[in-house]
N, C-alpha and C positions, 0 to 999 in steps of 0.2 A: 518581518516587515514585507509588504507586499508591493511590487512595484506596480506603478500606474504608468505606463508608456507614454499613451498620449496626454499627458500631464506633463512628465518628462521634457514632451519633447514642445508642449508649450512653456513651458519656463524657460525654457532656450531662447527660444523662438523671440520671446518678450523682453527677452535679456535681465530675467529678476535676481535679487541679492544672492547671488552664487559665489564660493571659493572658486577660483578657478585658478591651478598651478600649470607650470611647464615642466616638460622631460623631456630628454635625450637619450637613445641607446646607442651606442656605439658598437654596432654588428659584432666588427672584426676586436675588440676586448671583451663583449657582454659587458661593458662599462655604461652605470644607469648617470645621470645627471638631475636631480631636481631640485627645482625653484625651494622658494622657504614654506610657500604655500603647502606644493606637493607634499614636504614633511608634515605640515601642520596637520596635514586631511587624515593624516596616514596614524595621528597617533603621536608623533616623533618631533622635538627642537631641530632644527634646521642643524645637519651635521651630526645628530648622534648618534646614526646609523647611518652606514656606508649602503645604498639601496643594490639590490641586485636582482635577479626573475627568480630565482628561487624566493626570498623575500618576499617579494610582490604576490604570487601566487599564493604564498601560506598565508597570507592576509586576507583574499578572496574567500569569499563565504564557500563552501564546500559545495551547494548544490550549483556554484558558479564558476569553478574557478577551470575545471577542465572546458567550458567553453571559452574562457580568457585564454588558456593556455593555447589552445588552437586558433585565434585571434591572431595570437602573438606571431604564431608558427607560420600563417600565412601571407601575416603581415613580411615577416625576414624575405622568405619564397619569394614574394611579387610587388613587393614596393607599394600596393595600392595603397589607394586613401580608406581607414575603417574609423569602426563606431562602435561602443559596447558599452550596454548599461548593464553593472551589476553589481553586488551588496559588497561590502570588506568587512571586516572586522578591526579597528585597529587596536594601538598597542595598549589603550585601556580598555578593551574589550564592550567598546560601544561600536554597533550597526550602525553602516554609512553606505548611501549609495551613491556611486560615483560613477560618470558618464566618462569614457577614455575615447579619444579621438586624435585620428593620427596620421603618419602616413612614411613614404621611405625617401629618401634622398639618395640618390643613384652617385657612381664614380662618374665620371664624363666621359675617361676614358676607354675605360671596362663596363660598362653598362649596372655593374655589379650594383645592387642593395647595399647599400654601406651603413645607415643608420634610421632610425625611425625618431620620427619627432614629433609632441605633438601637446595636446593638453587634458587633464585632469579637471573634470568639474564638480563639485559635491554640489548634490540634489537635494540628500535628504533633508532640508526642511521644507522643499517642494512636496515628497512623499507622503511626510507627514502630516501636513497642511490638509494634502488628500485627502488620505485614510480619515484624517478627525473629521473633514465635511461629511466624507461618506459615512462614519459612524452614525451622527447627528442625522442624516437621511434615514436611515437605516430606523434609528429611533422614535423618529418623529410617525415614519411610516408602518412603525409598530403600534405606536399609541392610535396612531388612527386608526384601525385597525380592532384593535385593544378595545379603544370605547364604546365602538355597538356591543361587541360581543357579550361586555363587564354588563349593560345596562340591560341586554334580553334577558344573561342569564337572572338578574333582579327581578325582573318584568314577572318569569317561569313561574320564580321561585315564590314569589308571592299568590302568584295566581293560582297554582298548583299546591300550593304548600309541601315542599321539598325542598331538598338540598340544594345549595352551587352548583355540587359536583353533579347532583342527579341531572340540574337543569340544563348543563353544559353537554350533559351526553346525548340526551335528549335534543338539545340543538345540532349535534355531529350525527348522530344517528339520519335527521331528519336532512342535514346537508348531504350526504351520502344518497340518500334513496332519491328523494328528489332532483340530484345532480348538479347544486345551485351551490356555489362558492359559501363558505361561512359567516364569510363578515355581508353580503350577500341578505344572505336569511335572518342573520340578527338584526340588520336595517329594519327589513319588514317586519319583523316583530315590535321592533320601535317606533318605528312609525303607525304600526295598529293602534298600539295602548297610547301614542299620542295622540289618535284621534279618539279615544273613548271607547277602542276595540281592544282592551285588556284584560276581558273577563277569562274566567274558566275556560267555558264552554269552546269561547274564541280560538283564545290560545289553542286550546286539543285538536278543533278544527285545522287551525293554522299550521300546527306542528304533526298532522297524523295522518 
């Protein structure tokens, strides 16, 4: 699954139907704490696993988890406030993406990092949602695309008495030399034989 950032980070932004859980790390034990949510996101009933950063990490999609893991590391270091979107796996072995946001709570009187706090929010059907528009883009922008080029090579083929294939190369050949985009050149071929310029002769002119 592919993530879309600025998707991401408008679905925040707009505050749409998100899980969103709480944690706790407890520095000085590595002792994790999460809400029922945080289990639900992860895969897990609230309690049937004890959470802990080794845990958490083997959940992390592989091409993400060593940036979590130095997240994490920097986050103990310096208390800042962080942010990190990226994929898990959980315990039934379905992709999620979840946005982790945080930050550290200091001693008072040792300045020390003492715990990190913060929230869990699953994205993925923000992602998803994505992906499928941009599919449907993607599609729609093929078929338009698709339709001159289906109706030249017809145009060709009739005119010329030849193949599909033949007619199709024939129009790549002539997009090549001439230098003019393909869907481009099969326009013009369509729009000739629409005006009553779809002879033989034409076409060879037009193509040669």
């Amino acid at each position: 699954m592919t993530m879309d950032f600025h998707a991401i980070e408008q679905a925040l932004a707009r505050g749409a139907d998100q899980q969103i859980g709480q944690y706790r790390l407890d520095l000085d034990t590595s002792t994790w704490w999460w809400s029922s949510q945080t289990y639900q996101m992860h895969g897990f009933e609230p309690g049937e696993v004890v959470p802990t950063t080794e845990l958490i990490l083997a959940h992390k999609h592989p091409d993400d988890r060593d940036r979590v893991r130095s997240i994490l590391q920097e986050a103990r270091r310096t208390g800042e406030p962080f942010s990190s979107v990226h994929r898990i796996m959980d315990a039934h072995g379905k992709e999620r993406v979840l946005v982790i946001v945080g930050q550290g709570r200091r001693d008072r009187d040792t300045g020390r990092v003492r715990e990190l706090m913060g929230y869990f929010v699953d994205v993925t059907r923000t992602v998803q949602a994505r992906a499928h528009d941009q599919a449907h883009d993607h599609i729609r922008a093929a078929a338009a695309t698709r339709g001159p080029i289906e109706q030249a090579k017809g145009i060709i083929t009739g005119a010329l008495g030849i193949g599909p294939e033949d007619s199709f190369q024939i129009l790549k050949r002539c997009s090549n030399d001439k230098n003019v985009a393909l869907r481009d050149l099969a326009q013009l071929v369509v729009d000739e034989a629409t005006h009553g310029r779809g002879g033989a002769d034409h076409i060879r002119q037009l193509l040669g």
